[in-house]
PDBQT receptor file of N, H, CA, C and O in Angstrom, charges set to zero:
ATOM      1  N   UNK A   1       0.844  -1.174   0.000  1.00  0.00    +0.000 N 
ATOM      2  CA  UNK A   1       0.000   0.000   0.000  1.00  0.00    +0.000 C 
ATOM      3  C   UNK A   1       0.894   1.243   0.000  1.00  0.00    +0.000 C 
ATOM      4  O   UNK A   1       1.826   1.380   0.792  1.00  0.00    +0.000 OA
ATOM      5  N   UNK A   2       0.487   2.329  -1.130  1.00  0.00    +0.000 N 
ATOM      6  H   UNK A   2      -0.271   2.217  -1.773  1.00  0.00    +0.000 HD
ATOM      7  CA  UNK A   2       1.581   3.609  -0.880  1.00  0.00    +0.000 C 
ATOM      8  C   UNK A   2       0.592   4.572  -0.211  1.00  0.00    +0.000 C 
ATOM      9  O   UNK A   2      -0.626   4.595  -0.389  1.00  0.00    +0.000 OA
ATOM     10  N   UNK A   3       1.070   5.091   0.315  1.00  0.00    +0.000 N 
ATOM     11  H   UNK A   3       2.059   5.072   0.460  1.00  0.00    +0.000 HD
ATOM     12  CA  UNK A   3       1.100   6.280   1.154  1.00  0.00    +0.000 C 
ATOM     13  C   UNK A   3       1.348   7.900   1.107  1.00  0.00    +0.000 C 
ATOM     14  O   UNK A   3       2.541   8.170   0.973  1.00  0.00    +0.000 OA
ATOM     15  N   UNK A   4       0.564   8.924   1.180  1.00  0.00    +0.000 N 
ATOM     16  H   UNK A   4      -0.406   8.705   1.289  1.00  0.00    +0.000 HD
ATOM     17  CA  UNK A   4       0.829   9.945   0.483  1.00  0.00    +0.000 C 
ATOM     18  C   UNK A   4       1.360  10.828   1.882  1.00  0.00    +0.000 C 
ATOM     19  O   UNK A   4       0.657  11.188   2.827  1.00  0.00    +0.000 OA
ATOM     20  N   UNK A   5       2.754  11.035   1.692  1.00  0.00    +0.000 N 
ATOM     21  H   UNK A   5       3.324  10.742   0.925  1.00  0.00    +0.000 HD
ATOM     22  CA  UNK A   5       2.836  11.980   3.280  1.00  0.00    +0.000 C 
ATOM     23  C   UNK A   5       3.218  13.631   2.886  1.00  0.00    +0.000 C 
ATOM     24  O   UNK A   5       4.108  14.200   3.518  1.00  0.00    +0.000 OA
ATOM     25  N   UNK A   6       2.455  14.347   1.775  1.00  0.00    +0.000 N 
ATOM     26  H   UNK A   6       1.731  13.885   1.261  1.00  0.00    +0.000 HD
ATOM     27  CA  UNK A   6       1.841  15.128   1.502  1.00  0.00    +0.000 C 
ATOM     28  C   UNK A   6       1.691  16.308   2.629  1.00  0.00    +0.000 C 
ATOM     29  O   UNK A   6       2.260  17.353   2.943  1.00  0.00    +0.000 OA
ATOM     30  N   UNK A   7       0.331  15.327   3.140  1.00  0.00    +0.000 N 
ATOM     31  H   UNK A   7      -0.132  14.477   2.885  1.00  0.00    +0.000 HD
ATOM     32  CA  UNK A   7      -0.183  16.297   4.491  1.00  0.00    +0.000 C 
ATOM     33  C   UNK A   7       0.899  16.447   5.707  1.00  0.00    +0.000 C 
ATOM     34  O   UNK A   7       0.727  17.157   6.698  1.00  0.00    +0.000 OA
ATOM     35  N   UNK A   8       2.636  15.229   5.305  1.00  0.00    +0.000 N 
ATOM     36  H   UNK A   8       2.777  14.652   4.501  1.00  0.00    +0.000 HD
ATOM     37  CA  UNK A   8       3.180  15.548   6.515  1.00  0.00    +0.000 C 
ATOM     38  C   UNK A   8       4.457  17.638   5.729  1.00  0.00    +0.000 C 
ATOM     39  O   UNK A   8       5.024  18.635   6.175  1.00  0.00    +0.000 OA
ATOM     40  N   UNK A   9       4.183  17.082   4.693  1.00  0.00    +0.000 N 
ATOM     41  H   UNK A   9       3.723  16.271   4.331  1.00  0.00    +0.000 HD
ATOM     42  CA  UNK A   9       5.041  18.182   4.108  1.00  0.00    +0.000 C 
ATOM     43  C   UNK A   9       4.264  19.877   4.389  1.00  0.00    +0.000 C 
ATOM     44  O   UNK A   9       4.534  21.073   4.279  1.00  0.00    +0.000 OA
ATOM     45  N   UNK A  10       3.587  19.313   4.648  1.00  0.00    +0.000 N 
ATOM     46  H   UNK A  10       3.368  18.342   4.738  1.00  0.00    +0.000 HD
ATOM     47  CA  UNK A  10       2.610  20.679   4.471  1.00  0.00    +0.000 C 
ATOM     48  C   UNK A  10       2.505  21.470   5.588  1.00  0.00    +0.000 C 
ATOM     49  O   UNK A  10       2.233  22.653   5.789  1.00  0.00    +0.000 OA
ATOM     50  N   UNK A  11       2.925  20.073   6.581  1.00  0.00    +0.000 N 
ATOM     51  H   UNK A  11       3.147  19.111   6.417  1.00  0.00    +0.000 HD
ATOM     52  CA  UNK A  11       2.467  20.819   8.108  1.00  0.00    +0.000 C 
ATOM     53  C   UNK A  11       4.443  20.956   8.448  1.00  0.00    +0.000 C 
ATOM     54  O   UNK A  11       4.975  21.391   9.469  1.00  0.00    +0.000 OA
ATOM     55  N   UNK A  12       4.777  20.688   7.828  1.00  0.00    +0.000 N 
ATOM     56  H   UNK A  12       4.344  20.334   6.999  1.00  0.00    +0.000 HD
ATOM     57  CA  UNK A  12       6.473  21.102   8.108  1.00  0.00    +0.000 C 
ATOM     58  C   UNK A  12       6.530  22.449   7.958  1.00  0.00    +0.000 C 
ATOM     59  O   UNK A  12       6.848  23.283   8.806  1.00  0.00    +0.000 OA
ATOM     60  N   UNK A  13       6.029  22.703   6.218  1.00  0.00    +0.000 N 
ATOM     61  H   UNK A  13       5.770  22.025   5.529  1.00  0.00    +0.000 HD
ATOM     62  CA  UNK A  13       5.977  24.118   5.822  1.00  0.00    +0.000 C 
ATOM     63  C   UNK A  13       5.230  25.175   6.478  1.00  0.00    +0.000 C 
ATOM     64  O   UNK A  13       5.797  26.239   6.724  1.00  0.00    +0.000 OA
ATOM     65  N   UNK A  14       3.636  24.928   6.880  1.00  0.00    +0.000 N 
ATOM     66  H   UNK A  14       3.176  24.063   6.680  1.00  0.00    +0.000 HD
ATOM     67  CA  UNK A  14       3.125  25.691   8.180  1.00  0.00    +0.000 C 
ATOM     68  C   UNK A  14       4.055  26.070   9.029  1.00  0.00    +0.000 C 
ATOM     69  O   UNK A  14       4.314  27.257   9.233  1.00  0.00    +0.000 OA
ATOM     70  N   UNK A  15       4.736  24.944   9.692  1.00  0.00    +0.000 N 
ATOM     71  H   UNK A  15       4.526  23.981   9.526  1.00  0.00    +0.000 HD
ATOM     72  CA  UNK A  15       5.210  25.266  11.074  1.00  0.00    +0.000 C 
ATOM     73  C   UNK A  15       7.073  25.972  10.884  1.00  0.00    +0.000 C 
ATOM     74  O   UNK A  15       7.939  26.511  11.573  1.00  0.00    +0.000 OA
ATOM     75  N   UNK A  16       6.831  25.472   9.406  1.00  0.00    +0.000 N 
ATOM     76  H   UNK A  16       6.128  25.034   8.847  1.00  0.00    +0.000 HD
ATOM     77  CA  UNK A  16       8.498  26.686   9.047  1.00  0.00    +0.000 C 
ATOM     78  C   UNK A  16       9.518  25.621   9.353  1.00  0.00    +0.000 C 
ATOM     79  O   UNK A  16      10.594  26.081   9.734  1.00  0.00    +0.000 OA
ATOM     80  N   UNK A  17       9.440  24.287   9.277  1.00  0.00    +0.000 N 
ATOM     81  H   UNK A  17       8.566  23.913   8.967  1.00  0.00    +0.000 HD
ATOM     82  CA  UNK A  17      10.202  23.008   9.844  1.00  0.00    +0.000 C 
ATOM     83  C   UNK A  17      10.643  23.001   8.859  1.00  0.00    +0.000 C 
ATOM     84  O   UNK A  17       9.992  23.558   7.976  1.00  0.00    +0.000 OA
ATOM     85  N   UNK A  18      11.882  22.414   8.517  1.00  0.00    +0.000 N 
ATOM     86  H   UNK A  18      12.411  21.961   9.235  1.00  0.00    +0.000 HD
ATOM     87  CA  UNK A  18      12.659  21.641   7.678  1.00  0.00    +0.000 C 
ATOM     88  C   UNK A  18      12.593  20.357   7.761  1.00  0.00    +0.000 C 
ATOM     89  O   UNK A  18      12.834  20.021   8.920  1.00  0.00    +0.000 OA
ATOM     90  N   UNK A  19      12.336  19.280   6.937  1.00  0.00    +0.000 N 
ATOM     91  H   UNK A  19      12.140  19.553   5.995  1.00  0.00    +0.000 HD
ATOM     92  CA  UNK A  19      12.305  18.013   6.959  1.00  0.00    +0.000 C 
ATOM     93  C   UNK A  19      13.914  17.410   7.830  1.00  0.00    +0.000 C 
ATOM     94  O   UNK A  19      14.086  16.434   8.560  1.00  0.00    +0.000 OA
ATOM     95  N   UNK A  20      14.749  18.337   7.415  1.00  0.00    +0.000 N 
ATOM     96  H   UNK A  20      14.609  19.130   6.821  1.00  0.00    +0.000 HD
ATOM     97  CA  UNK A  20      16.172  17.546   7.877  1.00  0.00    +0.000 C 
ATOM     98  C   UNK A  20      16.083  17.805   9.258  1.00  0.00    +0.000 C 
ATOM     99  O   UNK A  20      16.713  16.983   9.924  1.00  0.00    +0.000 OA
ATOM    100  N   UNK A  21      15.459  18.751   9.960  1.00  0.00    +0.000 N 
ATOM    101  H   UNK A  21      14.948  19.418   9.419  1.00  0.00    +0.000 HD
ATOM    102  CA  UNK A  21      15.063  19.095  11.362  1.00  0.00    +0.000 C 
ATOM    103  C   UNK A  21      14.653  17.654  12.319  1.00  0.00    +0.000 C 
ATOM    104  O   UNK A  21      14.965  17.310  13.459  1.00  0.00    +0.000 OA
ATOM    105  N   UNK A  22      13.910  17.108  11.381  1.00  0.00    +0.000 N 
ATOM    106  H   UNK A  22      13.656  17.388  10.455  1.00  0.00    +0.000 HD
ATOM    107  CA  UNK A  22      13.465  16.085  12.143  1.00  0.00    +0.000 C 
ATOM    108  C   UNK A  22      14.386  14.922  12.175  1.00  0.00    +0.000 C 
ATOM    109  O   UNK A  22      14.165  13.979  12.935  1.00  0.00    +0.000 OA
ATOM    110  N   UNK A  23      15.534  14.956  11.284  1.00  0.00    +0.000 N 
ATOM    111  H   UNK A  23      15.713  15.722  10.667  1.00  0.00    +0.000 HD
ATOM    112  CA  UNK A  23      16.753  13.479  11.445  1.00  0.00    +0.000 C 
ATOM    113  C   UNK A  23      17.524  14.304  12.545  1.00  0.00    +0.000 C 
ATOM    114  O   UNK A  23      17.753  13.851  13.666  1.00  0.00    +0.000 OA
ATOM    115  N   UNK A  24      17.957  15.740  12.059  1.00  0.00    +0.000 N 
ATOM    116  H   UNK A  24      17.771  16.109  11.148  1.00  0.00    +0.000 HD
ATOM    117  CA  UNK A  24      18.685  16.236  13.515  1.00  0.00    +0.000 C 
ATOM    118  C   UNK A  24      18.086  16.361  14.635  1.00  0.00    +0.000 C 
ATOM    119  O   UNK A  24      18.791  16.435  15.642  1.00  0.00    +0.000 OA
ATOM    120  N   UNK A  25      16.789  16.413  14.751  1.00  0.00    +0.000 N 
ATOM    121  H   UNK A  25      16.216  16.353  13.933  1.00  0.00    +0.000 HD
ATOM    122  CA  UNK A  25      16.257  16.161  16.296  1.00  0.00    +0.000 C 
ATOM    123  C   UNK A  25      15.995  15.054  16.982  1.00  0.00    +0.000 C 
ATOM    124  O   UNK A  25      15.368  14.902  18.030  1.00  0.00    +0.000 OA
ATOM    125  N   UNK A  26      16.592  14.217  16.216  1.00  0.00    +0.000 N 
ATOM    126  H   UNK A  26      17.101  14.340  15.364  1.00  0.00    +0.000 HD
ATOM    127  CA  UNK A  26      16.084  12.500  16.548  1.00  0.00    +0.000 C 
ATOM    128  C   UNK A  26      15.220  12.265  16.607  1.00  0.00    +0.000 C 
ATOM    129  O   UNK A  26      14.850  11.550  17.538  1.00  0.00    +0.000 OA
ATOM    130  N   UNK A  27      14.175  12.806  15.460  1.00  0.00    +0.000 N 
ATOM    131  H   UNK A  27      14.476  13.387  14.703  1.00  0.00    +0.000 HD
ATOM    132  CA  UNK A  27      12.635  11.854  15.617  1.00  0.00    +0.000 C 
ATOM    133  C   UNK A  27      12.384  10.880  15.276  1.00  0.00    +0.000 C 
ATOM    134  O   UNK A  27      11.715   9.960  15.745  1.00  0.00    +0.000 OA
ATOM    135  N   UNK A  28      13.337  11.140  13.744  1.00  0.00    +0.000 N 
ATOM    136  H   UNK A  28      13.880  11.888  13.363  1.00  0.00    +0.000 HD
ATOM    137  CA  UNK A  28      13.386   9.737  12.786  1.00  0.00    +0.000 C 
ATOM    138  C   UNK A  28      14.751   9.949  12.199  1.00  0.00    +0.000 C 
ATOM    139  O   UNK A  28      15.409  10.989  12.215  1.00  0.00    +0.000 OA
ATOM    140  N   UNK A  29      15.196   8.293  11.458  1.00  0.00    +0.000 N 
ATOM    141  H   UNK A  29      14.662   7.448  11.446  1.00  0.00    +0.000 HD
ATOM    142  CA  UNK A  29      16.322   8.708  11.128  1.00  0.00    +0.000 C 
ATOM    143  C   UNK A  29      16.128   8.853   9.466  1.00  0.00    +0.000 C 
ATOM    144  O   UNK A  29      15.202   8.881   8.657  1.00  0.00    +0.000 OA
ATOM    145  N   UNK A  30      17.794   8.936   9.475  1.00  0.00    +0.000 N 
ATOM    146  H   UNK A  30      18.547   8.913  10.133  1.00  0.00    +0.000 HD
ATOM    147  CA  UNK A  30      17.512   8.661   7.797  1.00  0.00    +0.000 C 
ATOM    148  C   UNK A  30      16.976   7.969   6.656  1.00  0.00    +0.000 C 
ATOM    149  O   UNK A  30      16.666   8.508   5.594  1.00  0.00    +0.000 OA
ATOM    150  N   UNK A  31      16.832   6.064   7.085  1.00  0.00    +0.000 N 
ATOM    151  H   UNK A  31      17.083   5.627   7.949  1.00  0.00    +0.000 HD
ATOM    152  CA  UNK A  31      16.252   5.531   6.488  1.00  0.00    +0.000 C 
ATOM    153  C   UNK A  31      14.772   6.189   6.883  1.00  0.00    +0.000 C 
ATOM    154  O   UNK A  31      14.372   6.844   5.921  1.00  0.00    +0.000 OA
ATOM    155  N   UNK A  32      14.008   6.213   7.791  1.00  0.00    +0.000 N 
ATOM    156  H   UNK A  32      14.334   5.681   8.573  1.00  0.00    +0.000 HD
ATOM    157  CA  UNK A  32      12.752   6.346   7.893  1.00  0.00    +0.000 C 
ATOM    158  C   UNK A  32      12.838   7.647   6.884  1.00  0.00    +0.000 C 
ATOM    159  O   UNK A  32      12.466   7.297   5.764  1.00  0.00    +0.000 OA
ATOM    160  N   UNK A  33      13.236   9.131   6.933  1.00  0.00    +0.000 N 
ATOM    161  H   UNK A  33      13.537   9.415   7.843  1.00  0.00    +0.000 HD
ATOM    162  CA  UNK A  33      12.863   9.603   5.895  1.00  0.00    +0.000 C 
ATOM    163  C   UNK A  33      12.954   8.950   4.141  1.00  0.00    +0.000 C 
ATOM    164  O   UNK A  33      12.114   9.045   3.245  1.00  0.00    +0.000 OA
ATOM    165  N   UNK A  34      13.993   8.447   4.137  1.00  0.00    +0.000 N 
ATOM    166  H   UNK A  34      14.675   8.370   4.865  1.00  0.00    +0.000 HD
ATOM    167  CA  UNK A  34      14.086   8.079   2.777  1.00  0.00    +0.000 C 
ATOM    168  C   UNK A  34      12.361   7.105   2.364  1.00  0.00    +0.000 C 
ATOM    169  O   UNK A  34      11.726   7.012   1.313  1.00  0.00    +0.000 OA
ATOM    170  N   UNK A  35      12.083   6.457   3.962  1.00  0.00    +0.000 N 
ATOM    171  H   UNK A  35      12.599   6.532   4.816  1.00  0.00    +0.000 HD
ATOM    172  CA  UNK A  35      10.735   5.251   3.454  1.00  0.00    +0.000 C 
ATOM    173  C   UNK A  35       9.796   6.422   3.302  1.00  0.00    +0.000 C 
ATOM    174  O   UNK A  35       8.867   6.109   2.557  1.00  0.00    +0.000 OA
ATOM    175  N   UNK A  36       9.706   7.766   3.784  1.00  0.00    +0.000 N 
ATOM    176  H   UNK A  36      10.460   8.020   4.389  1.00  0.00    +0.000 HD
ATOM    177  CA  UNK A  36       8.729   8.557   3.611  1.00  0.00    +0.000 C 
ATOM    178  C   UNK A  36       8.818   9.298   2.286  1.00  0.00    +0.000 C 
ATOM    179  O   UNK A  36       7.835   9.818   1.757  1.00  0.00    +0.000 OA
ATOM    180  N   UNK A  37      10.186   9.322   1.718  1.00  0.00    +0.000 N 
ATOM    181  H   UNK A  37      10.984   8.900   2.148  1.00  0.00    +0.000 HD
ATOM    182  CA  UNK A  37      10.292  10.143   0.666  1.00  0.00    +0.000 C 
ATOM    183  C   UNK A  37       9.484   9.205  -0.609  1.00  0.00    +0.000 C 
ATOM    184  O   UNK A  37       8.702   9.586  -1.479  1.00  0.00    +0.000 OA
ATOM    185  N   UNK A  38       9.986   7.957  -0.333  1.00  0.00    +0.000 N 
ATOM    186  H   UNK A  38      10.622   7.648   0.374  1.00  0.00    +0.000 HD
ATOM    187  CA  UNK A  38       9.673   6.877  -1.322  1.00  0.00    +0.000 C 
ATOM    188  C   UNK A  38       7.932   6.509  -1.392  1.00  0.00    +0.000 C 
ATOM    189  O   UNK A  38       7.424   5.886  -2.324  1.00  0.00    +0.000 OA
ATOM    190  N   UNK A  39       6.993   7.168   0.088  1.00  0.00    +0.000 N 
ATOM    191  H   UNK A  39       7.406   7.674   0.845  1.00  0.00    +0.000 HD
ATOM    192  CA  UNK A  39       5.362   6.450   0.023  1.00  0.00    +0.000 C 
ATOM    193  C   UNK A  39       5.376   5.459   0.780  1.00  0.00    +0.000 C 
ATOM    194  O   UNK A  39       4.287   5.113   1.239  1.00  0.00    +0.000 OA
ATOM    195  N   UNK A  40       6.482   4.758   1.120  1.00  0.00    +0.000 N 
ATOM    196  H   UNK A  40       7.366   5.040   0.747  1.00  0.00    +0.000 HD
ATOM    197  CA  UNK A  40       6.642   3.276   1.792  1.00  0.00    +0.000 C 
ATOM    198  C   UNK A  40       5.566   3.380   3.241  1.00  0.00    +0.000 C 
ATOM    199  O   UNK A  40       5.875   4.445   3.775  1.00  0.00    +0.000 OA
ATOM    200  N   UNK A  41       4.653   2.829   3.913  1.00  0.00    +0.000 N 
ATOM    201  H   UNK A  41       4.402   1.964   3.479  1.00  0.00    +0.000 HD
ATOM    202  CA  UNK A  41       4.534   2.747   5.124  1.00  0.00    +0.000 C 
ATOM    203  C   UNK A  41       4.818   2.863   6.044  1.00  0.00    +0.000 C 
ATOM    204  O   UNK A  41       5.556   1.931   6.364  1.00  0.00    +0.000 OA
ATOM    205  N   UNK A  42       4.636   3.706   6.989  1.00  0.00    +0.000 N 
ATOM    206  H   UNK A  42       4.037   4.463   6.730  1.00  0.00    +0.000 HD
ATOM    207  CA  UNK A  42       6.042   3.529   8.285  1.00  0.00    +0.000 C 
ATOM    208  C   UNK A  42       5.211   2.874   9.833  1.00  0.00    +0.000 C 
ATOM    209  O   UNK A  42       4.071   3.237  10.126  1.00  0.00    +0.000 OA
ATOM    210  N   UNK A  43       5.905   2.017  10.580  1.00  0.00    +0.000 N 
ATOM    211  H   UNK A  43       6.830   1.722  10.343  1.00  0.00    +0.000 HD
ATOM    212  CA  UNK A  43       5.206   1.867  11.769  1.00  0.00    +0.000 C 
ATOM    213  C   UNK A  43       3.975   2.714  12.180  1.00  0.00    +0.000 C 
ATOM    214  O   UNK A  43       3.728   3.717  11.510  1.00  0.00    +0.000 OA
ATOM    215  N   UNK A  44       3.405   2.480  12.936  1.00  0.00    +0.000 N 
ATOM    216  H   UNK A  44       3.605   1.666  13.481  1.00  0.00    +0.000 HD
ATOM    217  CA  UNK A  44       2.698   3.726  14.315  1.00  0.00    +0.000 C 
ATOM    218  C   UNK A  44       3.047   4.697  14.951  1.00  0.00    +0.000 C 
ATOM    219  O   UNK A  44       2.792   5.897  15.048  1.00  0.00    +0.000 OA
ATOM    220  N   UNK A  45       4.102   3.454  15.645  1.00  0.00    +0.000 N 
ATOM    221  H   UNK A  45       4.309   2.479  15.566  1.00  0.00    +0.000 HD
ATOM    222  CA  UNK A  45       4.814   4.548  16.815  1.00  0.00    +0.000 C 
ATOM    223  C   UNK A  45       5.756   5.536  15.789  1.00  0.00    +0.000 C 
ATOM    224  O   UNK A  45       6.402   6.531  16.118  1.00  0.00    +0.000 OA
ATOM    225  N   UNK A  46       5.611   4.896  14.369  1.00  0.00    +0.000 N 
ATOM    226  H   UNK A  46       5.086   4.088  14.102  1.00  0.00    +0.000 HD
ATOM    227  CA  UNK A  46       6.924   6.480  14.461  1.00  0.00    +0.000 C 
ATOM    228  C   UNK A  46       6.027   7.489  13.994  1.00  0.00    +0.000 C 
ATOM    229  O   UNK A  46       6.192   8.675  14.279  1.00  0.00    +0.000 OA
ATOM    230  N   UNK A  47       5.259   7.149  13.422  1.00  0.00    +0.000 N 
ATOM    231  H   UNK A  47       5.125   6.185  13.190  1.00  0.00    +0.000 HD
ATOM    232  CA  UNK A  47       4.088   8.288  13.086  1.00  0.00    +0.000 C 
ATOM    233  C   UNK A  47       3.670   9.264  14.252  1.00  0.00    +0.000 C 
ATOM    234  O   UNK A  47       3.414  10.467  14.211  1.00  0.00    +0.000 OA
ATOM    235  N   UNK A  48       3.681   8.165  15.550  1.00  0.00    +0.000 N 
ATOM    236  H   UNK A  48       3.889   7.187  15.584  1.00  0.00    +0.000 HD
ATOM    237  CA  UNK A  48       3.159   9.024  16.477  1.00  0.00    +0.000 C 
ATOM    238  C   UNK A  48       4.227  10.322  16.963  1.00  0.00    +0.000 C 
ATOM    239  O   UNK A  48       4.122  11.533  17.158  1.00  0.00    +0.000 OA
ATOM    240  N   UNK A  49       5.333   9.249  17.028  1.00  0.00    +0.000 N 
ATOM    241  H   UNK A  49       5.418   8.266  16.869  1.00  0.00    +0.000 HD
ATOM    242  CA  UNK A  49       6.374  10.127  17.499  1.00  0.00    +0.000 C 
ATOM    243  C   UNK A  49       6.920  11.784  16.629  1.00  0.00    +0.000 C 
ATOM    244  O   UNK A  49       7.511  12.766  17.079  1.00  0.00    +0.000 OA
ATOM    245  N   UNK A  50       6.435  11.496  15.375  1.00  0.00    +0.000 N 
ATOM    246  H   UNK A  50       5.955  10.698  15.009  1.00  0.00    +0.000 HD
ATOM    247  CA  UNK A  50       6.270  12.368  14.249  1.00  0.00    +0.000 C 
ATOM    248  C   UNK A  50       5.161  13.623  15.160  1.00  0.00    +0.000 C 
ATOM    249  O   UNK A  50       5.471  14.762  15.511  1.00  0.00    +0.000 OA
ATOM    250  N   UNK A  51       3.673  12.809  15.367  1.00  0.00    +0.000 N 
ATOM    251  H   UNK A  51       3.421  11.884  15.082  1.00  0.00    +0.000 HD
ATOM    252  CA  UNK A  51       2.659  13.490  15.728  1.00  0.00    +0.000 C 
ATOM    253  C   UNK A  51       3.124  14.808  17.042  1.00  0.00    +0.000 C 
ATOM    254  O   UNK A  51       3.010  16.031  17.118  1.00  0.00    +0.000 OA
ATOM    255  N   UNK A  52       3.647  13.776  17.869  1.00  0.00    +0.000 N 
ATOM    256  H   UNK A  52       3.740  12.782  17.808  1.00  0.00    +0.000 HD
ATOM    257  CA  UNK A  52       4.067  14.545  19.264  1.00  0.00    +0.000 C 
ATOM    258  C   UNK A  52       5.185  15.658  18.699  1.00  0.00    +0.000 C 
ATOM    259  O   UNK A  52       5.100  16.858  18.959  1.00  0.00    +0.000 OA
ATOM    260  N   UNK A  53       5.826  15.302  18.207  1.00  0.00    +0.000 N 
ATOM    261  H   UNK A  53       5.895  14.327  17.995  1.00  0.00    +0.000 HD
ATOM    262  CA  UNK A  53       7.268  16.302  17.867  1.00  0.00    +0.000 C 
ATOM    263  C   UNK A  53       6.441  17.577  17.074  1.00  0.00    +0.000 C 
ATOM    264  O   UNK A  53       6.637  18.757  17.366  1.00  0.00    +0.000 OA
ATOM    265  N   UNK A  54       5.746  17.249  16.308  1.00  0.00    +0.000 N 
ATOM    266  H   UNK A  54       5.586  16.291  16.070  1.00  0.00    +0.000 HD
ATOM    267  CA  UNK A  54       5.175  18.716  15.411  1.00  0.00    +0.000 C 
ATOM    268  C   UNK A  54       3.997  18.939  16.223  1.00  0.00    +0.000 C 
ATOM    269  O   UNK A  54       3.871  20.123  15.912  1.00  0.00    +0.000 OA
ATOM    270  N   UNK A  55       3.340  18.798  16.766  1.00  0.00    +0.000 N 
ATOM    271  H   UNK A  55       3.442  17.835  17.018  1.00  0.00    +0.000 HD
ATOM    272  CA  UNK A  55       2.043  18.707  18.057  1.00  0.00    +0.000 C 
ATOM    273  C   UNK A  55       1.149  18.679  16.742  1.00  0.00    +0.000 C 
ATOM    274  O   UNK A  55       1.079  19.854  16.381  1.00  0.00    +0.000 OA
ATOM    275  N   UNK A  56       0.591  18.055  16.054  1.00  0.00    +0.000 N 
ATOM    276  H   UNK A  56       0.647  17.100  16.347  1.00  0.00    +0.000 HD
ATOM    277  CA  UNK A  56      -0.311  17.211  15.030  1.00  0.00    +0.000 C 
ATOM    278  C   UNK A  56      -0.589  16.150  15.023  1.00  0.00    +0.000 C 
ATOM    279  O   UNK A  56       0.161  15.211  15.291  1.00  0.00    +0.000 OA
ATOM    280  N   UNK A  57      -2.193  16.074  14.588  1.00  0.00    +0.000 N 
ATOM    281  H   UNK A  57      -2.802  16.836  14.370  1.00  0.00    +0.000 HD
ATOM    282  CA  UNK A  57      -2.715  14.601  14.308  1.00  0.00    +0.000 C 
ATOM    283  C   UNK A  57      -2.272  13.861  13.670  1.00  0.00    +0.000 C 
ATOM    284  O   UNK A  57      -1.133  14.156  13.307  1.00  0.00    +0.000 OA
ATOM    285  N   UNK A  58      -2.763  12.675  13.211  1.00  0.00    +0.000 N 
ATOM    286  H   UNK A  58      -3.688  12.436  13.506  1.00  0.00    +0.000 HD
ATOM    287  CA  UNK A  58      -2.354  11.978  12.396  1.00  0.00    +0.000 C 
ATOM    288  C   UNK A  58      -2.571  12.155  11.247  1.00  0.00    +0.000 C 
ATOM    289  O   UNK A  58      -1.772  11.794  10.383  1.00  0.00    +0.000 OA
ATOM    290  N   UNK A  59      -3.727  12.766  10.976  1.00  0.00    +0.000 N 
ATOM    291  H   UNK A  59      -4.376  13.060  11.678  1.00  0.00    +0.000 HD
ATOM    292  CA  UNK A  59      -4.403  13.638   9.368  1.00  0.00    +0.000 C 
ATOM    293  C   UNK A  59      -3.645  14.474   8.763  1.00  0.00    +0.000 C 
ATOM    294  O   UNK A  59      -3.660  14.870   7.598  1.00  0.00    +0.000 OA
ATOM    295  N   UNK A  60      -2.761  14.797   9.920  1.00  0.00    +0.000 N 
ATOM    296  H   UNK A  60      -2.749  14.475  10.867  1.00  0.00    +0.000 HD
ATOM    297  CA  UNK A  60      -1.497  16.171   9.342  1.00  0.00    +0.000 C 
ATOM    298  C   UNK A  60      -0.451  15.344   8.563  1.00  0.00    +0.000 C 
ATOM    299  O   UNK A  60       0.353  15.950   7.854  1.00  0.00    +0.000 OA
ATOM    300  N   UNK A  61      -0.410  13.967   8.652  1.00  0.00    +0.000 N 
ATOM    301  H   UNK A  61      -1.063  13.475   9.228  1.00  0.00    +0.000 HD
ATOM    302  CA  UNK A  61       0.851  13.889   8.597  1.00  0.00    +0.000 C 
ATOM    303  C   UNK A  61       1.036  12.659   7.152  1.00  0.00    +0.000 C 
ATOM    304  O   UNK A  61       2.028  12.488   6.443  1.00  0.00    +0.000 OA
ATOM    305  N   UNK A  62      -0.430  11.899   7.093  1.00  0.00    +0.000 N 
ATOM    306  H   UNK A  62      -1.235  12.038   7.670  1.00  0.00    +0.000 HD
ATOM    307  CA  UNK A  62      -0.033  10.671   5.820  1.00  0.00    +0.000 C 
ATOM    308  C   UNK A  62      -1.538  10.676   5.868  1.00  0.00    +0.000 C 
ATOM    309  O   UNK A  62      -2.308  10.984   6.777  1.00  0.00    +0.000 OA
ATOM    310  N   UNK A  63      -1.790  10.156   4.372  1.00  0.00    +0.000 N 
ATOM    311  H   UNK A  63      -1.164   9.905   3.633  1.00  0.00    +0.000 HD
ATOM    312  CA  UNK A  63      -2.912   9.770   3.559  1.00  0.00    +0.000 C 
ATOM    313  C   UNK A  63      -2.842   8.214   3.077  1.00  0.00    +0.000 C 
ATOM    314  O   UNK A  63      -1.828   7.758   2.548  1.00  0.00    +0.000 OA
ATOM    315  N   UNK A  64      -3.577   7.732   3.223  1.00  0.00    +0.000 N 
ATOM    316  H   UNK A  64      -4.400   8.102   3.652  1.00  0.00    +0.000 HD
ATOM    317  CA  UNK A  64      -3.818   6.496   1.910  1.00  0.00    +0.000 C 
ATOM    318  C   UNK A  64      -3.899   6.775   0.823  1.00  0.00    +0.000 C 
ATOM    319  O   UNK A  64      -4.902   7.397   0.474  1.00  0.00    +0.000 OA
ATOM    320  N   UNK A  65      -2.693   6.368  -0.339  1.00  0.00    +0.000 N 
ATOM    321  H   UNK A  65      -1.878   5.863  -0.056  1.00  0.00    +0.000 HD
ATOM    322  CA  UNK A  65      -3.012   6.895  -1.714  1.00  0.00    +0.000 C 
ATOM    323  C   UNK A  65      -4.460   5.812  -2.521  1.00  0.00    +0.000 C 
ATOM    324  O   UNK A  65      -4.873   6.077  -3.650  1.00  0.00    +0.000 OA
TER     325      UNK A  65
């Protein structure tokens, strides 16, 4: 199943984040961005951990393509 993380780009740009912000803050690392760059699925918990770090839902952050 691909995955559109769209809505996570969007809420980066809202909040003035840089995507690389989040490998230097240790949310996720590099492979996990690369699985996000690619659509790939990612766990829960890292989604969540995504959620908590930008204070957003889960709607902010991936779609079902």
């Amino acid at each position: 199943m691909d995955v559109s993380y769209q809505p996570l780009f969007n809420t980066l740009v809202s909040k003035k984040i840089l995507p690389k912000q989040l490998i230097e803050d240790g949310v996720i690392s590099e492979a996990t961005m690369l699985k996000i760059l690619k659509g790939e699925c990612l766990v829960p918990e890292v989604l969540e951990k995504i959620c908590r770090y930008l204070e957003c839902t889960l709607d902010e952050t991936a779609t079902k393509k």
